[in-house]
C-alpha positions as a LaTeX table, in Angstrom:
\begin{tabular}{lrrr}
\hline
Residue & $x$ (\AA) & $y$ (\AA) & $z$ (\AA) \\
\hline
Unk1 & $-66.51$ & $-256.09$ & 13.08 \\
Unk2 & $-63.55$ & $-257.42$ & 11.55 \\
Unk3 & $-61.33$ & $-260.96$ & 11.85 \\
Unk4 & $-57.53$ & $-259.82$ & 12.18 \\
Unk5 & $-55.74$ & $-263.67$ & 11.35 \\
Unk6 & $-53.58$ & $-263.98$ & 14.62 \\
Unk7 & $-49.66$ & $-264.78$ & 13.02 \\
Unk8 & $-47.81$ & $-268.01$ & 12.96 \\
Unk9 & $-44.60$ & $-268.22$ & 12.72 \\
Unk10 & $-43.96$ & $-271.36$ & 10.75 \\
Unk11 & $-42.25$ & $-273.72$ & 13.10 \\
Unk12 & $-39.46$ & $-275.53$ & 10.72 \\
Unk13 & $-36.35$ & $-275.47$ & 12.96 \\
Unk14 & $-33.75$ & $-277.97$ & 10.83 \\
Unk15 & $-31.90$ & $-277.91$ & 13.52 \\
Unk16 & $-33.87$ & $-278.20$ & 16.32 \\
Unk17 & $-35.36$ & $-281.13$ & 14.50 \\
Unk18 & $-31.96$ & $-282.92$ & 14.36 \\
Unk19 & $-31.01$ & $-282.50$ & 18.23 \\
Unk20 & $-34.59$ & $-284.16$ & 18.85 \\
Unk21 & $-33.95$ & $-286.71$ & 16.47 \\
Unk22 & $-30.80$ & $-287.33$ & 18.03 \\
Unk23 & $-32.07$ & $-287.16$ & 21.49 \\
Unk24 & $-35.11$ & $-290.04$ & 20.68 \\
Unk25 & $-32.05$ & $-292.45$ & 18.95 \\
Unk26 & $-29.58$ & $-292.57$ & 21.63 \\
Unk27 & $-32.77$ & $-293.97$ & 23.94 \\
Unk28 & $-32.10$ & $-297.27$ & 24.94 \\
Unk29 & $-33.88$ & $-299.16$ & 22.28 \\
Unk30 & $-33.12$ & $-300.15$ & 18.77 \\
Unk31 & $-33.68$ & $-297.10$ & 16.18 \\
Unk32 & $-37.44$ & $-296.47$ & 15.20 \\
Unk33 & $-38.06$ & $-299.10$ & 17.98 \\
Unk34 & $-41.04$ & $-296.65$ & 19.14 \\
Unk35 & $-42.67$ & $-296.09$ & 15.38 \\
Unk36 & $-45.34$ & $-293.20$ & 15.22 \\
Unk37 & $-44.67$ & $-292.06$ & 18.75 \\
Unk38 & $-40.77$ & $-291.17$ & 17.97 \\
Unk39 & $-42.48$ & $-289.16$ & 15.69 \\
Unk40 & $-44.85$ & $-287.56$ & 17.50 \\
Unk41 & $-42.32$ & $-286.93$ & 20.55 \\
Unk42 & $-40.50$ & $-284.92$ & 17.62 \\
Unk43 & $-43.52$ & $-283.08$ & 16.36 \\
Unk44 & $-44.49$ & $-282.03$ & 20.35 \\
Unk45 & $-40.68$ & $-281.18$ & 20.84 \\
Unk46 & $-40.93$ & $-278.28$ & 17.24 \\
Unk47 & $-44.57$ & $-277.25$ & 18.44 \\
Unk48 & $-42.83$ & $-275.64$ & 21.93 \\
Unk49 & $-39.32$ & $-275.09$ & 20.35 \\
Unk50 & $-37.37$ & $-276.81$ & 22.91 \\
Unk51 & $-35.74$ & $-280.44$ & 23.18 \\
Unk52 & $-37.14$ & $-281.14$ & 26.30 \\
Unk53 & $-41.20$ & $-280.43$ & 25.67 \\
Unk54 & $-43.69$ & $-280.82$ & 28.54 \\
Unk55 & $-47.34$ & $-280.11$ & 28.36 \\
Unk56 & $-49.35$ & $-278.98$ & 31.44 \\
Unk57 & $-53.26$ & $-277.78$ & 31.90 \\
Unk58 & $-54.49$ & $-279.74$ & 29.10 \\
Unk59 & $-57.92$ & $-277.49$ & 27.59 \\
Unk60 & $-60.39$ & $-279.84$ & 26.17 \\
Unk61 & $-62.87$ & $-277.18$ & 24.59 \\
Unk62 & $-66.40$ & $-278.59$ & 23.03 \\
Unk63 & $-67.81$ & $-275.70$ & 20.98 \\
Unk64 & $-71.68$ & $-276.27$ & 20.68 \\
Unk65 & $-74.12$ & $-274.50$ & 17.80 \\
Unk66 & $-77.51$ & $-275.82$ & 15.91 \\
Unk67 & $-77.80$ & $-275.12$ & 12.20 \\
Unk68 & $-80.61$ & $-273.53$ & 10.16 \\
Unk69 & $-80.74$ & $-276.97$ & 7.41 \\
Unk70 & $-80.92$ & $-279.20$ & 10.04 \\
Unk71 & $-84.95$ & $-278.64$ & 10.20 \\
Unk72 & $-84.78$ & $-280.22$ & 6.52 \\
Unk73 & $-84.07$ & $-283.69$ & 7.86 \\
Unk74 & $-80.21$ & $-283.60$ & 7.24 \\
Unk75 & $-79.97$ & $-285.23$ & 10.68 \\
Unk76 & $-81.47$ & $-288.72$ & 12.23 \\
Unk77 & $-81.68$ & $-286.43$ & 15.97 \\
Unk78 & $-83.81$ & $-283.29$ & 15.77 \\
Unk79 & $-81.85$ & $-280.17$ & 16.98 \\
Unk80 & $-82.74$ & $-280.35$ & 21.15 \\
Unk81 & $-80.49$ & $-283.25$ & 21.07 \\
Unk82 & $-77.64$ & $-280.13$ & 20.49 \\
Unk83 & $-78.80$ & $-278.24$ & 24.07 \\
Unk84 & $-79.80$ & $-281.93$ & 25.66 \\
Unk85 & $-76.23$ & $-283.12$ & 25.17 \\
Unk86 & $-74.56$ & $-279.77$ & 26.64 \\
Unk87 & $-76.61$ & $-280.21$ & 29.69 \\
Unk88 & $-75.26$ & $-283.93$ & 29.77 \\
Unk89 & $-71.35$ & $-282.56$ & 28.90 \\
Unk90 & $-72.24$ & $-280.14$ & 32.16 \\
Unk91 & $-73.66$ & $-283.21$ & 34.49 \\
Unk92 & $-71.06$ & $-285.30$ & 33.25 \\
Unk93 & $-72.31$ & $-288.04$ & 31.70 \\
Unk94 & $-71.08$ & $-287.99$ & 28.28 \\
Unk95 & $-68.46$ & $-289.60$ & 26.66 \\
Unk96 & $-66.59$ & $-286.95$ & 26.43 \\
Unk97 & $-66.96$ & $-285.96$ & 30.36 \\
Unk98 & $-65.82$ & $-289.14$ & 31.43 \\
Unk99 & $-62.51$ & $-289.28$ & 28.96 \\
Unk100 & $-61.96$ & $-285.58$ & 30.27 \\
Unk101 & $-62.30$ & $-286.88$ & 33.96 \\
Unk102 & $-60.49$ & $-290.01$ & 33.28 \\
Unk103 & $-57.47$ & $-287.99$ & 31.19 \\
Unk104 & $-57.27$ & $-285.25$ & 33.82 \\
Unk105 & $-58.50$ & $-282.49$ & 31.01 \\
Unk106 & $-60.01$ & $-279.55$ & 32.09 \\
Unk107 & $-63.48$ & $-280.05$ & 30.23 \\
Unk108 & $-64.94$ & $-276.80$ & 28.77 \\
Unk109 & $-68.09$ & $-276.34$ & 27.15 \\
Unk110 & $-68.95$ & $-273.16$ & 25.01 \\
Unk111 & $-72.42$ & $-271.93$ & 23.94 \\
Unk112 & $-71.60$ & $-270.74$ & 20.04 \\
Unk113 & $-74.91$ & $-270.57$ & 18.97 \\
Unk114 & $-77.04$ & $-272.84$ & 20.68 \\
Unk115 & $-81.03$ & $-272.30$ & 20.41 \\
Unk116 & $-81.46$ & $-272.65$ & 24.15 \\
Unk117 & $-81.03$ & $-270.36$ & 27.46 \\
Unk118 & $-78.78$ & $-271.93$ & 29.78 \\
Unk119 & $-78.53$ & $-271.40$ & 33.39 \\
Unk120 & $-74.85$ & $-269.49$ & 34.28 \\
Unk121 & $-72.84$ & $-272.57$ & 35.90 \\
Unk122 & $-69.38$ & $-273.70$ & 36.00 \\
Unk123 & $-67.25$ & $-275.25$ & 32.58 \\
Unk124 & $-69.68$ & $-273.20$ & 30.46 \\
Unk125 & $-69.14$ & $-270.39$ & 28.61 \\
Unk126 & $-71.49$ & $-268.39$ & 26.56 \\
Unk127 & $-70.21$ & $-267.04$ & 23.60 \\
Unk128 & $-73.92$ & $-267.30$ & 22.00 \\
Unk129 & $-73.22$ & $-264.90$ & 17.86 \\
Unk130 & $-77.33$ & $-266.38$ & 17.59 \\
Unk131 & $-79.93$ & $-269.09$ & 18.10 \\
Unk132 & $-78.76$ & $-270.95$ & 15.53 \\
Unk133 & $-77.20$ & $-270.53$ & 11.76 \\
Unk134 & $-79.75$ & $-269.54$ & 9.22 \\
Unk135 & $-81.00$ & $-271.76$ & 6.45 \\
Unk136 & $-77.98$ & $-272.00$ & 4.20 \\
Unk137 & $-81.05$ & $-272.96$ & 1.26 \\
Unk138 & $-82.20$ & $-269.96$ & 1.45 \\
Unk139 & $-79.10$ & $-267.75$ & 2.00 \\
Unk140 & $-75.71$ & $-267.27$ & 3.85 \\
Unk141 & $-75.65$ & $-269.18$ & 6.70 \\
Unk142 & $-74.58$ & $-266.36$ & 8.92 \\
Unk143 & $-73.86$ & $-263.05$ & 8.03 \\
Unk144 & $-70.29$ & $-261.87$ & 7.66 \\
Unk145 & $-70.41$ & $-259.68$ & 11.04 \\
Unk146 & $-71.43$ & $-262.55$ & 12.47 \\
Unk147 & $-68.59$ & $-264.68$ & 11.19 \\
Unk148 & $-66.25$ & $-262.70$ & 12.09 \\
Unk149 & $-67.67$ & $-262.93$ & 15.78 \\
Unk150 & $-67.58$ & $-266.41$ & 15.96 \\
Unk151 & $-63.74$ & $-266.58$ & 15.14 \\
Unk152 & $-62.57$ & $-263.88$ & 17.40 \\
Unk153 & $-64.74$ & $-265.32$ & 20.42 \\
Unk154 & $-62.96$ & $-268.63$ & 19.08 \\
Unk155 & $-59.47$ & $-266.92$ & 19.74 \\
Unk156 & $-61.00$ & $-265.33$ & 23.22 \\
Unk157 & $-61.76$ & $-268.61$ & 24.68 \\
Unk158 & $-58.63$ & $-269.92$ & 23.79 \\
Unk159 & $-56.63$ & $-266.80$ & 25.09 \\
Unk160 & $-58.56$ & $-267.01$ & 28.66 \\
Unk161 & $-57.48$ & $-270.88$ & 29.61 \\
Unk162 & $-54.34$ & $-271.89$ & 30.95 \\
Unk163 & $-51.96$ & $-274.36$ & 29.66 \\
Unk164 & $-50.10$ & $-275.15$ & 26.14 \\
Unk165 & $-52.43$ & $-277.87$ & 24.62 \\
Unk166 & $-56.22$ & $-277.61$ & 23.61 \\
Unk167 & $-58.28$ & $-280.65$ & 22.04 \\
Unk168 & $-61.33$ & $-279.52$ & 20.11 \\
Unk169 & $-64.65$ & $-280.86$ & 19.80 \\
Unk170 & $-67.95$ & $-280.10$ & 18.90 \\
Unk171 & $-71.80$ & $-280.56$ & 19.38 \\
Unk172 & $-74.08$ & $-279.42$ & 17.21 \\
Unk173 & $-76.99$ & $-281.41$ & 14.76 \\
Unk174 & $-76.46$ & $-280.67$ & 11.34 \\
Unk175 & $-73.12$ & $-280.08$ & 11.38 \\
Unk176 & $-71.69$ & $-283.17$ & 9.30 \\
Unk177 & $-73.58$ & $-280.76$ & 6.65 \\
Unk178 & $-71.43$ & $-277.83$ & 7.05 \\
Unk179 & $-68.55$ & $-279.72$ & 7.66 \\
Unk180 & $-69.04$ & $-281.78$ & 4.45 \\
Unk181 & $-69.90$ & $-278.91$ & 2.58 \\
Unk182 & $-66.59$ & $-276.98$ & 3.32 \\
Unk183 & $-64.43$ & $-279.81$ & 2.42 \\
Unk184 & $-65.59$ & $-280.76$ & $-0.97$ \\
Unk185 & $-65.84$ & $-276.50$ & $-1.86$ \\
Unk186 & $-62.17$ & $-276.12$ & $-0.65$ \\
Unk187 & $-60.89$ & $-278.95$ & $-1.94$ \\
Unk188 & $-62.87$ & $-279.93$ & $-4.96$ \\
Unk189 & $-63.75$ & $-283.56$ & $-4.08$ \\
Unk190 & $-66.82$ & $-284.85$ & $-5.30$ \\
Unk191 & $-69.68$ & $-283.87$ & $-2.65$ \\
Unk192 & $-71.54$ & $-287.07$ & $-2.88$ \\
Unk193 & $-68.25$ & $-288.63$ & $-1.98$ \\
Unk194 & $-67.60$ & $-286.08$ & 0.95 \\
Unk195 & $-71.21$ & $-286.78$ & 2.69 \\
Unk196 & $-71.74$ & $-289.66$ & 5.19 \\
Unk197 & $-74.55$ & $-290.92$ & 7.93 \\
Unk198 & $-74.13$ & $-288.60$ & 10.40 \\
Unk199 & $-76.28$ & $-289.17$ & 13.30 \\
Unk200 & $-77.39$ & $-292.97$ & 11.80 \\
Unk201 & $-79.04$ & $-291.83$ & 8.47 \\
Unk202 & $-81.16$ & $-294.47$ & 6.85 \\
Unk203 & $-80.55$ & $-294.53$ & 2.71 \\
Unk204 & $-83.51$ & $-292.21$ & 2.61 \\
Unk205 & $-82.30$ & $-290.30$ & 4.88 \\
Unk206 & $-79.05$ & $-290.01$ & 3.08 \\
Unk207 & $-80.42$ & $-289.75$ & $-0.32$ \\
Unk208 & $-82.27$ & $-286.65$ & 1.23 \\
Unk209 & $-79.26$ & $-285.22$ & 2.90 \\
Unk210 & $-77.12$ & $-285.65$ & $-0.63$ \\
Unk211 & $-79.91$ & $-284.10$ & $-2.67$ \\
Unk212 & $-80.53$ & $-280.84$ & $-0.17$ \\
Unk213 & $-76.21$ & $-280.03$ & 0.28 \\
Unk214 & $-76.40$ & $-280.00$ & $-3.42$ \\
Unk215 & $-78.82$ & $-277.67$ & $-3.48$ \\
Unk216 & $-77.12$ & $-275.89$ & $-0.90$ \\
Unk217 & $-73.39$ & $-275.84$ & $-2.94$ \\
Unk218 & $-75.22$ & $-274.85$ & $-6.14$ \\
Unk219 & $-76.73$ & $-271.43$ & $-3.80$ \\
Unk220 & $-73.39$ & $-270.61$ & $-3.00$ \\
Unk221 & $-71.01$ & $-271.58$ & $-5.59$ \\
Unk222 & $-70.29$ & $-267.43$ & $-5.68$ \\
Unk223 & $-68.77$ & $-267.99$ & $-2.01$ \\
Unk224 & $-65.50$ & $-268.36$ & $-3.17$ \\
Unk225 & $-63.04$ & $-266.91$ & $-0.65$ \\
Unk226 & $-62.56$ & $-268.30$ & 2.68 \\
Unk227 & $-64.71$ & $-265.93$ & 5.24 \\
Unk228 & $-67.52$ & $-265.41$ & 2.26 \\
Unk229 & $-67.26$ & $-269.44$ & 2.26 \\
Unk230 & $-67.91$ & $-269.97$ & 6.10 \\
Unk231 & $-70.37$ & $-267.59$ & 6.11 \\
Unk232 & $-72.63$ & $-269.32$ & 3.29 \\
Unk233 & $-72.17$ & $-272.85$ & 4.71 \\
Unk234 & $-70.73$ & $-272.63$ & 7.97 \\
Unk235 & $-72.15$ & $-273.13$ & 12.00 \\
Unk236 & $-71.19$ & $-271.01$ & 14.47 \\
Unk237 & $-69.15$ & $-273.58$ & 16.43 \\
Unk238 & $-67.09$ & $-274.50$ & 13.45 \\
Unk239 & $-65.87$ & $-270.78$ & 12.76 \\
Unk240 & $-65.48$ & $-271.11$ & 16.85 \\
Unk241 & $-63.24$ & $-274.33$ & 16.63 \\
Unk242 & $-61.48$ & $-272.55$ & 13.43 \\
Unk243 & $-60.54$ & $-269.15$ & 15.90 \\
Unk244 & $-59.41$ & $-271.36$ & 18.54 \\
Unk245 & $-57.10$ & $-273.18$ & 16.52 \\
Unk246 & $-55.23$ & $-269.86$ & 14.88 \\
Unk247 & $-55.43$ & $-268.45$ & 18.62 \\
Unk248 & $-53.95$ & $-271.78$ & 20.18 \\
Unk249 & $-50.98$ & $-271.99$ & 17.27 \\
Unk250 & $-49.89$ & $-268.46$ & 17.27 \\
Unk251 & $-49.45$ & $-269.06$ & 20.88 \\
Unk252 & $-47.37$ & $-272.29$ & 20.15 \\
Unk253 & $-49.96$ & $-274.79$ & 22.46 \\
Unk254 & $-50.61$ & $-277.98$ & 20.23 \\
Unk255 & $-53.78$ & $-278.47$ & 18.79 \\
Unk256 & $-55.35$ & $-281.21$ & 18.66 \\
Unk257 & $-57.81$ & $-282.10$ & 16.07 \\
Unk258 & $-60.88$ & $-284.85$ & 16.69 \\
Unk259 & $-63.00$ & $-285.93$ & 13.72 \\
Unk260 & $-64.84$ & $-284.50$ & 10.62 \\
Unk261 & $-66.64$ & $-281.55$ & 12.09 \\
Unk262 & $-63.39$ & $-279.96$ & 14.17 \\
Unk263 & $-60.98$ & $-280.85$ & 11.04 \\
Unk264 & $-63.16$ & $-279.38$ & 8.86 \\
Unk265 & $-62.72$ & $-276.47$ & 10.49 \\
Unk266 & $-58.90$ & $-276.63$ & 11.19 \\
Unk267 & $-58.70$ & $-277.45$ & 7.25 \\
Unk268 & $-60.36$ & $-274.19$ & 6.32 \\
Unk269 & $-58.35$ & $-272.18$ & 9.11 \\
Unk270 & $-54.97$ & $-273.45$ & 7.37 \\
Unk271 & $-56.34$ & $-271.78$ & 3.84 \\
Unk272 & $-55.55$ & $-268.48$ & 6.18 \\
Unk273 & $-52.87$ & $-269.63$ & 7.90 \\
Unk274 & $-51.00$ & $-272.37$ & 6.35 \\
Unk275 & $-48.69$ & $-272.97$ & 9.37 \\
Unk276 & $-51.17$ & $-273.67$ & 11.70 \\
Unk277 & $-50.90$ & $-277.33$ & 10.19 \\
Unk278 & $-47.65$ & $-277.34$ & 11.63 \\
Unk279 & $-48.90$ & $-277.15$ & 15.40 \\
Unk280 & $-51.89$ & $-279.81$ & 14.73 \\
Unk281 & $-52.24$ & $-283.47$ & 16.18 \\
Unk282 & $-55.02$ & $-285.62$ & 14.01 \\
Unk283 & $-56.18$ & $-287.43$ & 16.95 \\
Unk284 & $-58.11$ & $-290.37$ & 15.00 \\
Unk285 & $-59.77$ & $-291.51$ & 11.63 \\
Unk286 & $-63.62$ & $-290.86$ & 11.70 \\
Unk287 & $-65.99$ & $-293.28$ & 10.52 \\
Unk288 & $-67.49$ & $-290.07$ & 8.14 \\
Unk289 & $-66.34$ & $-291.42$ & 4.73 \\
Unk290 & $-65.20$ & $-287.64$ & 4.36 \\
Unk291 & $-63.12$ & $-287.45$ & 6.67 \\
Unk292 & $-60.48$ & $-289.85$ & 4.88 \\
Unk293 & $-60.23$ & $-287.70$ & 1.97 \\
Unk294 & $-59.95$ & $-285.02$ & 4.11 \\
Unk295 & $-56.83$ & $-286.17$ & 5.96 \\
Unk296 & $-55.36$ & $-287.43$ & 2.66 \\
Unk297 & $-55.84$ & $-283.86$ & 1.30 \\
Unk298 & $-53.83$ & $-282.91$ & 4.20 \\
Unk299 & $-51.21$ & $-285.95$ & 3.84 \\
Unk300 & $-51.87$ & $-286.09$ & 7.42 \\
Unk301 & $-52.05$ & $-289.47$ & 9.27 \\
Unk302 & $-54.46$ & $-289.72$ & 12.37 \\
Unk303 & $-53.37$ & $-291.22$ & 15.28 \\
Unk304 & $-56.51$ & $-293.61$ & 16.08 \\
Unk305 & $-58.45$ & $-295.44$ & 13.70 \\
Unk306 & $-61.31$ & $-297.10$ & 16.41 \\
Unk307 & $-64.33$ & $-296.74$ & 13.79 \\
Unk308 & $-65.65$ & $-293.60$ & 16.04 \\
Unk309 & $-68.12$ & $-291.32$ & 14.70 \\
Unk310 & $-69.15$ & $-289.35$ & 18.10 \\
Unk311 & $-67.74$ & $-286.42$ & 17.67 \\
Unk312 & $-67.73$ & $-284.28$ & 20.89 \\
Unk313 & $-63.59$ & $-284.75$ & 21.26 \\
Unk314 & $-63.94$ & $-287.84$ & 22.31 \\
Unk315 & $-61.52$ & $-289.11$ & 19.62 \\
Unk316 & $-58.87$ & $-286.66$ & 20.72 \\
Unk317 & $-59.74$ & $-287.28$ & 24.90 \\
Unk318 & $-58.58$ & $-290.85$ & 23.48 \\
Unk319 & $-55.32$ & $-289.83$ & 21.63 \\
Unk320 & $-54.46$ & $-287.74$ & 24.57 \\
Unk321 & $-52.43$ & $-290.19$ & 26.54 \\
Unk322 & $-50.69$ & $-291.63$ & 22.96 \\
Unk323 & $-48.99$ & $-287.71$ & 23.53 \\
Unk324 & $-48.60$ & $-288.06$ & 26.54 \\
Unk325 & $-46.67$ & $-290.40$ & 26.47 \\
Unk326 & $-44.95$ & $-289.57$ & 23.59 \\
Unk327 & $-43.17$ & $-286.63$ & 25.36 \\
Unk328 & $-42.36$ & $-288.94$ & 28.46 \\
Unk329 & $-40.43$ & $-291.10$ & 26.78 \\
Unk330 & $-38.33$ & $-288.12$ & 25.07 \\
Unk331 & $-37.94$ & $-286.86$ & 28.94 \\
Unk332 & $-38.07$ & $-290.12$ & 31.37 \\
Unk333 & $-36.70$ & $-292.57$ & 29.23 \\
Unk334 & $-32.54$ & $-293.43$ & 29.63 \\
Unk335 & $-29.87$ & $-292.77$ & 26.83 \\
Unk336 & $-27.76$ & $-295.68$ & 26.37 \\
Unk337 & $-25.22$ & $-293.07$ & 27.81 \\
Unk338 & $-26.90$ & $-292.48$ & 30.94 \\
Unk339 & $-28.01$ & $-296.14$ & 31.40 \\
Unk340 & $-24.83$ & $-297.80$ & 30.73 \\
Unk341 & $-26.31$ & $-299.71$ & 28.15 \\
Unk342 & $-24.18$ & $-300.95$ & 24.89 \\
Unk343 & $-25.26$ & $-299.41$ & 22.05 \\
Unk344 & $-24.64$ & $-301.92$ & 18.82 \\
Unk345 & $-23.59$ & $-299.23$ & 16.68 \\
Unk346 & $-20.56$ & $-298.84$ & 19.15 \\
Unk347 & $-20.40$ & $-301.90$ & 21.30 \\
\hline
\end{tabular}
């Protein structure tokens, strides 16, 4: 099969822009009283294309898939910890489950490419390309049929839930490998630079992780275009994460982006669709030491910086009610007008 890119419009509306900017100033409050959130009120209000933006049926979607290198010892947790923790997002009991429950976000869990058979039950979805990447050391990480699976049933998911908002998140061990590996090819940072801890690496554990992705980038320095570079290095819950995204922006929901793993993925999405940066929320500042230069790439500026390093979504289940109430303000909030309030620059 083939991967049609869904289309995004780009979303600059100058003037749309200046009746929102207008709109958050004549609140009752000095100018820029409400810092970052102004902004973000703004950047909710050009996602939908309206000045009066409302989100409803929130999707938080956890995309789950093991990877091939992780049986080197990239990882401090051996690869049932991936199918141990979707049973626990099913029960409930992780983090993420309780921020869904506590954030009123419809909690979603899909089967990418987990080695495991799970038992049909509801918030799961099985979307299962294989048992598990390949060994990226000894060749493509997933075939290109098979990458081009993983991002339509990325789009699929996305197109069969409700509302105008998804948060992405991921579970899968081994993945900080992919994800760092995607970054430094696309961007050209140093590698060594672009790999962290992980799970809770010890230095040998690192040292061993750094050694085996260099291996790995030296295998597939020929895997130079996007899909040929996903394929080589990829997991199937990161191309997943990266079809959701171009589904979720064509369709003008925001996106919003958790840590390392799911913005690695949203930053190689954007090399086939630049504008879907324009729909994307950075929900917080990972503890990954590549995720910094990833954002700063980007010129993006996260939301959170709490030191997390969880992944799951729990950084964006966290940032959700920062939106929130970013767009109540823009809708409950009075005008000076409406409030009969003096405003300095008239009074």
């Amino acid at each position: 099969m083939t991967y049609t890119i869904p289309t995004i419009a780009p979303l600059a509306d100058t003037d749309l822009q200046q009746r929102l900017r207008h709109r958050i100033d004549r609140k009752t409050k000095p100018l820029g009283a409400l810092g970052r959130l102004e902004a973000l009120a703004q950047f909710v209000g050009l996602v939908q294309g309206t000045e009066h933006p409302a989100l409803h049926d929130p999707q938080m979607i956890v995309f789950a898939g093991d990877h091939g290198i992780a049986a080197r010892g990239v990882s401090a947790y051996p690869s049932d910890v991936t199918w141990q923790m979707v049973e626990n997002f099913l029960a409930g009991g992780a983090a993420v489950s309780v921020l869904a429950r506590q954030h009123g976000l419809a909690l979603t869990v899909v089967d990418a490419g987990v080695n495991h058979a799970f038992a049909p039950r509801p918030g799961l979805l099985d979307r299962k390309v294989a048992s598990g990447t390949a060994d990226m050391l000894a060749g493509p990480a997933m075939t290109a049929e098979q990458c081009a699976q993983a991002l339509q049933a990325g789009g699929d998911v996305v197109r069969g839930l409700p509302g105008n908002a998804v948060l992405l998140g991921e579970m899968g061990i081994g993945n900080t490998s992919s994800a760092s590996l995607l970054l430094a090819m696309l961007t050209g940072e140093d590698l060594g630079e672009c790999i962290g801890r992980g799970t809770g690496l010890d230095d040998e554990g690192l040292a061993r992780k750094r050694s085996l992705l260099g291996q790995a980038m030296e295998t597939h320095r020929a895997a130079t275009s996007p899909l040929a570079l996903m394929a080589a290095v990829g997991g199937f819950e990161i191309a997943m994460i990266a079809g959701a995204a171009l589904q979720a922006a064509a369709e003008r929901r925001l996106v919003v982006v958790d840590g390392f793993i799911a913005g690695a993925a949203v930053l190689w999405a954007s090399r086939l669709a630049p504008a879907l940066l324009g729909s994307c929320v950075w929900a917080h500042s990972s503890a990954e030491p590549g995720h910094r230069l990833m954002t700063q790439h980007l010129g993006v500026v996260p939301l959170l910086d709490l030191g997390l390093r969880l992944g799951e979504g729990s950084g964006a289940a966290l940032a959700w009610p920062l939106i929130v109430s970013a767009v109540r303000i823009l809708d409950e909030m009075a005008s000076f007008e409406s409030a009969g309030v003096s405003d300095k620059a008239t009074a």
